[in-house]
Structure formats: C-alpha cells, structure tokens
C-alpha positions in Angstrom: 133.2 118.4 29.2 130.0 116.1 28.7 127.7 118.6 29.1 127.1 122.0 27.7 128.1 125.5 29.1 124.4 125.8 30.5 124.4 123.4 32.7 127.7 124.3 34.2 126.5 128.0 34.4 123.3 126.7 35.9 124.7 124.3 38.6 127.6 126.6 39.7 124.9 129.0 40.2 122.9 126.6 42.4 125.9 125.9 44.6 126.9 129.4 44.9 123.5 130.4 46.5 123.7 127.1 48.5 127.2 128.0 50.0 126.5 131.9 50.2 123.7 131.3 51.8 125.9 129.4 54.2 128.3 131.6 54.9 125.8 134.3 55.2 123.9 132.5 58.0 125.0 133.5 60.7 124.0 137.3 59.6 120.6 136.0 58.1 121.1 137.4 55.3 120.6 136.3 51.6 123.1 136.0 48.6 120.8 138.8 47.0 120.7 141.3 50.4 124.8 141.1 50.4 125.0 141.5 46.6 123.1 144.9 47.7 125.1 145.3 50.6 128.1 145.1 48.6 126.9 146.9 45.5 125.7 150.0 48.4 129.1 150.3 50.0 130.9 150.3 46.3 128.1 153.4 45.6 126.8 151.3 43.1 122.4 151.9 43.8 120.3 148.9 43.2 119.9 149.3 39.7 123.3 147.8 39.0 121.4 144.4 40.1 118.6 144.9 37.6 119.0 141.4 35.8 118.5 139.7 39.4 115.0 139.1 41.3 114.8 139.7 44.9 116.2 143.0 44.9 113.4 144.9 45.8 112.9 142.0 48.9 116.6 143.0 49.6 115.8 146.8 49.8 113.1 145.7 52.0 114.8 143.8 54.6 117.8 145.8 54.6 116.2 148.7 55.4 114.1 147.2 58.0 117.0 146.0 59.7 118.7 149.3 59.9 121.3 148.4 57.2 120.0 150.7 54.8 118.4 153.8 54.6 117.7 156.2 51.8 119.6 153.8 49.1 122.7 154.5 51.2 124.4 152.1 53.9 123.8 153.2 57.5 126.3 153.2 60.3 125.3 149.5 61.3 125.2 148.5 57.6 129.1 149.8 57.1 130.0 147.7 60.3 128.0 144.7 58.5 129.3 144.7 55.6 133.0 144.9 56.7 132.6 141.8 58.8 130.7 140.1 56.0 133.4 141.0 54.1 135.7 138.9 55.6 134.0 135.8 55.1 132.6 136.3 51.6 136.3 137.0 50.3 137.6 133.9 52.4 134.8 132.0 50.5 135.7 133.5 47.0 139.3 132.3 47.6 137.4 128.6 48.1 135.4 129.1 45.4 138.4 130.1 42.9 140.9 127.5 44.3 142.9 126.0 41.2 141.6 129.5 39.0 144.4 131.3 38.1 143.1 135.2 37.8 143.5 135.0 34.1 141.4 132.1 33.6 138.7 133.8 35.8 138.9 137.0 33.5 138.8 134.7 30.7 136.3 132.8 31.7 133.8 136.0 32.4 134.6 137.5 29.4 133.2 134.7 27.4 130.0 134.4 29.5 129.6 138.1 28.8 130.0 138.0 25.3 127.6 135.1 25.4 125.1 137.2 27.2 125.6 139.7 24.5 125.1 137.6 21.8 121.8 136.0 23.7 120.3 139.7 24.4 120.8 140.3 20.5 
C-alpha cells in the first residue's frame, strides 16, 4: 500500500487495455470497439460509454466492418460478439483471480463513490 489509490486505478487501467487489447487481437478490435460491442448486444446505445473517448472511432469501425448498423448489432456482429465473449470472460476470470465477488463489489463501490465525490 505505498502508493495512493490513483496510481493503482491508473496502472490497472494501463494493463487492462494492454491485455485486452491482447486478447482482442486476433479480431482487431479495440478495448473501446468491444466495450461497444458488449454495451450493443446488452441494448445499452453508446451513450452508456459517454465518460470514455474513442467511442465515436468505435461506432466508426464497427459499422464499417458490418458489426453494426443503425446503433444495433448486425447478424455478423451477434456471431462476433459471442465468440469474443468467450475469451473476454476467460480473461476476466485472469484478471479477478484471488478476488472474491464480494471484494470486487466492494471494491467498485468505493471507486464509485469516489467518482461521486470527485464530480461534486
């Protein structure tokens, strides 16, 4: 614990791009275009990743891949986002190794009541 929450936020953040983008390699697709992928197939629009930049890049290449169209998964996106799927949860299992699910919730309830404090 010798450094403070920010830097933990901040380098946990680094390495979860680094190892998405990993695992999403071999689709060629972004941490941001499967959080839109994801977010699409849950009928959540790309509003719910507001706070993030890159989304509008995201809609872009999605789209232009045939992933999306009209804010709503295609056929091809559906069949890419299952298969992503896979590999994203076996790499949230990774990630979470040694996390029991109660710490997790604990642990993103306090960085959202941090957030609230900090948007205050």
């Amino acid at each position: 614990m010798d450094k403070p929450i920010g830097y933990w936020v901040k380098h946990l953040d680094n390495l979860l791009e680094d190892a998405m983008g990993q695992t999403l390699s071999a689709y060629g697709a972004s941490r941001r275009e499967w959080q839109l992928l994801h977010a699409t197939a849950r009928d959540q629009n790309a509003t719910a990743l507001a706070p993030f930049e890159g989304v509008e890049e995201a809609v872009q290449s999605l789209t232009s891949r045939g992933w999306l169209a009209d804010g709503q998964l295609t056929a091809e996106g559906r069949a890419t986002h299952a298969a992503v799927s896979e590999h994203v949860t076996r790499f949230r299992r990774r990630i979470t190794e040694g996390v029991s699910p109660q710490e997790y919730l604990t642990a993103v309830d306090v960085l959202r009541r941090m957030a609230a404090n900090a948007e205050r």
